[in-house]
N, C-alpha and C positions, 0 to 999 in steps of 0.2 A: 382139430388138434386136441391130442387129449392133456390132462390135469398136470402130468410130470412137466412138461413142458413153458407150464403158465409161473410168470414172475411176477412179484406182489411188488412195487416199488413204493415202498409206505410213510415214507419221506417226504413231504412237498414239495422242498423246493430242488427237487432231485434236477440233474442238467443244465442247470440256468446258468454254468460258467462257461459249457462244452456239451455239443448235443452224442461228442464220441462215448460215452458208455451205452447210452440207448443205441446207437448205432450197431455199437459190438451185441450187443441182445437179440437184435433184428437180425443182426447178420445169420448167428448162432440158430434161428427160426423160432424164436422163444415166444410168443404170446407175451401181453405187456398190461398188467392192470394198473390204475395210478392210483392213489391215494389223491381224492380231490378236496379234500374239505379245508384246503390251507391251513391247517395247524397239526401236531402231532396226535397220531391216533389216540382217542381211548377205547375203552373194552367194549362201550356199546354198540360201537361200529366195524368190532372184529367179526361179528360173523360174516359182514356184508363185504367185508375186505377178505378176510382169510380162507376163507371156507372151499374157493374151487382153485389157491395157488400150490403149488409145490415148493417156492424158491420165494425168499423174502432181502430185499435189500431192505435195509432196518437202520434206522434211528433210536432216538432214545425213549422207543414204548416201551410198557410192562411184560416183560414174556415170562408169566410165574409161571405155577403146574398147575392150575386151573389152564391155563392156557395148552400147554403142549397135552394135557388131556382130551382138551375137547379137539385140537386142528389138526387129528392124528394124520394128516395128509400134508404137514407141513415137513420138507426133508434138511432142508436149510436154511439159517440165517446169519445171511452177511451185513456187518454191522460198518456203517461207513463211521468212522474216527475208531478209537482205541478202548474205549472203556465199553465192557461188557458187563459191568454189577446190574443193569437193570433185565438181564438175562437169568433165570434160574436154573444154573449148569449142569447141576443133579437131574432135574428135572428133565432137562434138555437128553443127558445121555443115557436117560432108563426107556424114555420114546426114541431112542435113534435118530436124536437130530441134530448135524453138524453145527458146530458155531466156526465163524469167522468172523476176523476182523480185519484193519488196517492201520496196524501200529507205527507203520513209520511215517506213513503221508502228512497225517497234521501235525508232527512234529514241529518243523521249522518255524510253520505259523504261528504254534501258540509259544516259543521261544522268544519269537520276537516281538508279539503281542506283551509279554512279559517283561522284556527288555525297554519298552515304549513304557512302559506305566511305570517302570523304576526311573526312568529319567522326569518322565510328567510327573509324578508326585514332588519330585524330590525338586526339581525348579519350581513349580507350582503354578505349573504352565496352563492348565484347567483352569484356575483361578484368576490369572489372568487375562484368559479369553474370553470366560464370564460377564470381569469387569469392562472389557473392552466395548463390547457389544452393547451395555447398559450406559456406553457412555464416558464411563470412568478410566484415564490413563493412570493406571496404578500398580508400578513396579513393584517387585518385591525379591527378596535378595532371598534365591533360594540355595539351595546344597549342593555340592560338587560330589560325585558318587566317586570319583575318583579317591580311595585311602578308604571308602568306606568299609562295612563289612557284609557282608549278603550271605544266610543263611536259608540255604535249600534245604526244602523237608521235603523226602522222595528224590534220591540221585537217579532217575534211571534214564529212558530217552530224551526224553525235555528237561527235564533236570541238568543232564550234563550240557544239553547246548547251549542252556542260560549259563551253567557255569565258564562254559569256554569264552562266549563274548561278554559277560563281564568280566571275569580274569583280562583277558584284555584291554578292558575300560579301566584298569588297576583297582579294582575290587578285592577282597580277601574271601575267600569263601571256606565258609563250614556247611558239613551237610550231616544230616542223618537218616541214616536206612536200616534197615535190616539184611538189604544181602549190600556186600560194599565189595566195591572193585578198585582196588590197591594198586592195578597197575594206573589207571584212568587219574585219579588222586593223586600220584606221586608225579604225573606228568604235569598236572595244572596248578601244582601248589595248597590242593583242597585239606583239611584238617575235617575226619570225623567223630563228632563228640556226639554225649549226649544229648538229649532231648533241652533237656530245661538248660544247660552249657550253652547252646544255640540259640535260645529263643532271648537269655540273658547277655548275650554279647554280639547278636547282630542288631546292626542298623535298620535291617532290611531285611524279611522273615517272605519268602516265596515258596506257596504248597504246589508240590507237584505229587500226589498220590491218589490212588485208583479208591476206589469209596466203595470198603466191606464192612462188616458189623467190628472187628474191631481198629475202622478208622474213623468211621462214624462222631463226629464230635472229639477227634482228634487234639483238637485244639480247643480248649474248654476257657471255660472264666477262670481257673486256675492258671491254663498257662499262658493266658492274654498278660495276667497281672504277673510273671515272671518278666516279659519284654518290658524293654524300654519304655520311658513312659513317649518320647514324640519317636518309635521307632514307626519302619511302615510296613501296612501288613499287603501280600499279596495273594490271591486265591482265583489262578485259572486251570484247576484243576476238576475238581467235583465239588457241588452243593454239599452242604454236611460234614466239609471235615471240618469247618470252622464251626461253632454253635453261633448263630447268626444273632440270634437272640442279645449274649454275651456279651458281641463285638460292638452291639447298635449301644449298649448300655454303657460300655464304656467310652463311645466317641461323645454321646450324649454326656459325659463326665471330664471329658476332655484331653481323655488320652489318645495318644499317637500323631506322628507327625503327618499323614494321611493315611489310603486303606483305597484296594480298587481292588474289585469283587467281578467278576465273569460266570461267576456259577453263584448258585442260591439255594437254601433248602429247599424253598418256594421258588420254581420259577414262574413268571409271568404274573407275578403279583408283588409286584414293586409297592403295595402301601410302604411295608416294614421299614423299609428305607429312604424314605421321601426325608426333604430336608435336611439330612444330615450333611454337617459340615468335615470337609479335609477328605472326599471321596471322591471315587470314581467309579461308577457301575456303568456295566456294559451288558447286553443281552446275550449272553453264551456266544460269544463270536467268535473265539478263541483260534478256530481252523478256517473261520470264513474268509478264508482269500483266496484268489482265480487258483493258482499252479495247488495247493495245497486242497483244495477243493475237488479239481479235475482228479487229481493224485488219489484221493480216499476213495471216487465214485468209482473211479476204473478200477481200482483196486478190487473192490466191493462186488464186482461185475468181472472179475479173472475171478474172483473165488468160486464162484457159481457156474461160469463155464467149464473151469479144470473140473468140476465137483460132477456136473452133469455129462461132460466127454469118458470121466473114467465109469461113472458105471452104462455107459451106452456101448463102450466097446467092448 
């Protein structure tokens, strides 16, 4: 079987919810390399992975132009979830090589991933589990999110379905974007202000934005110190919009009424974060659930077969 045919699945824990994308690959007659090393590739291990694929399901490795220079034999990369910044897109279209993604699959997951940690911070339901477990029965009389105000930064896919089921929780929402959809807003009651308007009169500060050089630090020790002082912050979006740095200093000072973080500048190097009080950190789980998982990988795996049926016919 020659090289066009061979798929790089670079992901590790690709299939573990649903063996149907591998199945659809097989069917397709595709050659099947895996990514074994249990964790996300780095660069020392591309040439031993990349080198004889045509087609790559992808996660969130580095694909700069060092890359697409040296794997001039790579045609495609489908990225299972939605953000594609650790992709070098310029790079990608001067070598000819398609990108895809799967923008709608982990939506709903990380919506309501989102929704869960507006209510857990906000009773202080973490804190109480805590105590439980150590022994100690110690209620504590937290917030009703109901009359609250929940300020979206980033309305777009996830954005608006956090804004629909809390609108419904009787929530007030504000958001800010740069492209805005007036009809979507005028249905749910949404008010778009600006930036620092937002961060100064929500209760409840939720990022939902794709992380390019000018989001990067989006949200700085400037505008931590516009919110509220116990508002709560939430970020299951991308590492880096928040300056994590900022935010650790300030919990350490004693602002906010909690903070639950899913993405990280750093991931997989939880020191920075260790002991801090009124949090909740999670390991990028944000899409990890069955239907929203099967949903990305097959997605991931139609992109690659439509890609490879049109130029065979």
């Amino acid at each position: 079987m020659n090289n066009n045919q061979t798929v790089l699945i670079a992901i590790p824990e690709f299939a573990k919810a649903s063996t149907e994308p591998l199945n659809m690959l097989k069917k397709e007659g595709f050659n099947i390399v895996f990514n074994d090393t249990d964790e996300e590739l780095k660069p020392d291990f591309f040439k031993k992975y990349f080198s004889n694929a045509s087609y790559v399901v992808a996660g969130l490795e580095i694909y700069d132009s060092s890359f697409f220079k040296e794997f001039r034999n790579i045609k495609v990369i489908s990225r299972v979830g939605i953000g594609i910044d650790t992709i070098d897109l310029i790079s990608a279209e001067k070598y000819d090589v398609k990108i895809y993604n799967t923008p709608d699959a982990p939506s709903k997951a990380v919506s309501e991933l989102t929704i869960g940690l507006i209510v857990n911070l906000n009773r202080k339901l973490f804190d109480m589990h805590s105590a439980f477990i150590q022994g100690d029965w110690a209620p504590i009389l937290g917030k009703q999110i109901d009359g609250q105000t929940l300020g979206i930064i980033g309305l777009g896919r996830i954005g608006k379905l956090v804004a629909i089921t809390a609108s419904s929780m009787g929530m007030k929402i504000l958001a800010h974007d740069i492209v805005k959809d007036l009809e979507f807003t005028a249905r749910y009651g949404i008010k778009y202000c600006s930036l620092s308007k937002l961060l100064n009169s929500s209760n409840v500060v939720s990022m939902h934005l794709p992380l390019y050089d000018d989001t990067f630090h989006f949200i700085d020790e400037k505008e931590l110190l516009i919110m509220k002082q116990n508002a709560i912050i939430i970020n299951t979006s991308r590492g880096g919009i928040i300056n994590d740095n900022a935010l650790v200093k300030q919990l350490h000072e004693g602002r906010f009424y909690g903070v639950a973080l899913d993405v990280f500048e750093k991931e997989r190097r939880p020191d920075l974060y260790k002991n801090l009080p009124r949090t909740i950190f999670l390991p990028h789980i944000g899409s990890s659930a069955d239907k929203s998982r099967i949903d990305m990988e097959v997605g991931a795996v139609k992109n690659i077969i439509r890609y490879h049926r049109s130029i065979e016919s």
